[in-house]
C-alpha positions as CSV (number, residue, x, y, z in Angstrom):
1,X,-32.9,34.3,-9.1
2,X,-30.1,36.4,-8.3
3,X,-26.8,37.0,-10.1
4,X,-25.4,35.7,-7.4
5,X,-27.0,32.8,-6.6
6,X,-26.9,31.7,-10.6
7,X,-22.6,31.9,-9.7
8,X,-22.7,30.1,-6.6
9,X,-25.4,27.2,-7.9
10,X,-23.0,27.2,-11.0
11,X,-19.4,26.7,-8.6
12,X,-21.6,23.7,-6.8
13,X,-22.6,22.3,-10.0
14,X,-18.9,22.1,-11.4
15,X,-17.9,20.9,-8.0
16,X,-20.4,18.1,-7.3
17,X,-21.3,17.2,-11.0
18,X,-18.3,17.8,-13.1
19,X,-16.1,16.6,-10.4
20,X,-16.6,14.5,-8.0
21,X,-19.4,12.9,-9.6
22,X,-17.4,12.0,-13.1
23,X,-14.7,10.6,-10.8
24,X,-16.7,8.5,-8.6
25,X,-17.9,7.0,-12.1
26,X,-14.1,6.0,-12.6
27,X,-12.7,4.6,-9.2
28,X,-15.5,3.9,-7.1
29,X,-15.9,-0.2,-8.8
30,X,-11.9,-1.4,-6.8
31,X,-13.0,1.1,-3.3
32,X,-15.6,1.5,-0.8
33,X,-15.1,5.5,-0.1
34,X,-14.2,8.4,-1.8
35,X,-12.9,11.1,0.5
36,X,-12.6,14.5,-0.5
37,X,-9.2,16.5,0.3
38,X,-8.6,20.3,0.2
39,X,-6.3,23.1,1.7
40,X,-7.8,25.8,2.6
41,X,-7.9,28.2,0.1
42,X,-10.2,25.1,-1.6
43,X,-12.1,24.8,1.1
44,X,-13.5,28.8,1.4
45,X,-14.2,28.1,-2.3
46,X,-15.9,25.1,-1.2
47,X,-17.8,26.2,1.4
48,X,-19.1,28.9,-0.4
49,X,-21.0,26.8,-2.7
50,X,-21.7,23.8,-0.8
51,X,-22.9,22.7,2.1
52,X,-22.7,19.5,4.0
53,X,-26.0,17.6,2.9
54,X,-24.6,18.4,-0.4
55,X,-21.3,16.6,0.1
56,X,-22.9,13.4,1.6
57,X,-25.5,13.7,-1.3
58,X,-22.3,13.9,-3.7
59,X,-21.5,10.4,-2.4
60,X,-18.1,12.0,-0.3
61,X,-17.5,9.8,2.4
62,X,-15.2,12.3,4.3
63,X,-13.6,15.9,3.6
64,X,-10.2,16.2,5.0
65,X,-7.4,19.2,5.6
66,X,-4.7,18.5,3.2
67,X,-2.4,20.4,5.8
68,X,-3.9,18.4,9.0
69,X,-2.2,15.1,9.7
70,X,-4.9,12.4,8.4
71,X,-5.8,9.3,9.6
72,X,-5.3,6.8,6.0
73,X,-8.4,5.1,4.7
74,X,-6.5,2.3,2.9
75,X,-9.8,1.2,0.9
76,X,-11.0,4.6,-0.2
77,X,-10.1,7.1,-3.3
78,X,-9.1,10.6,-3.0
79,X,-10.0,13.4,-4.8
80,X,-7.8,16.4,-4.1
81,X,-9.4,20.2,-4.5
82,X,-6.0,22.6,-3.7
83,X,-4.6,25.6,-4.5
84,X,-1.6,25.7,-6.9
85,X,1.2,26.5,-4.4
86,X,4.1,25.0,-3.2
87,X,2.8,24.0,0.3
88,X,0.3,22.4,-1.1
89,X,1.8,20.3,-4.1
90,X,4.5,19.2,-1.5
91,X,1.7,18.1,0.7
92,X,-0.1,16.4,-2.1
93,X,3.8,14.8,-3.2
94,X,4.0,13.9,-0.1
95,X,1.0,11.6,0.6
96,X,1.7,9.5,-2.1
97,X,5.8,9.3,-1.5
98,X,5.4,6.3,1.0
């Protein structure tokens, strides 16, 4: 195996293990979904690693655009994977200001 694929295998494993399977451990007993939410320098890092069977294998219900406006899945969790910047904590302050 390359040096490369040992990184990327690694990102995916800290991604789908690590995170989102730690948290679905946590929230998923009081909600039906967990939906996944990134801007989009998370997503390139994302998408590098992992692909869509993996998401779905994850347990993800849906991946959404933090800067898109979003439909609200009032009986689902969120897990948000974004960049530390401005745009994006405002967005994330946003979505939970209402």
């Amino acid at each position: 195996m390359s040096k490369q694929e040992t990184l990327r295998d690694y990102a995916k494993y800290r991604i789908l293990d690590d995170m989102v399977r730690v948290v679905k451990r946590h929230v998923m007993g009081d909600r039906e979904y967990l939906i996944l939410v990134m801007d989009t320098s998370a997503l390139k890092v994302f998408s590098s690693c992992c692909k869509l069977f993996d998401v779905y294998k994850a347990g993800l219900y849906h991946i959404e655009r933090l800067e898109k406006k979003r439909k609200k899945y009032p009986n689902s969790n969120a897990i948000y994977l974004i960049s530390p910047t401005k745009e994006s904590i405002d967005r994330l302050i946003d979505d939970f200001a209402k």
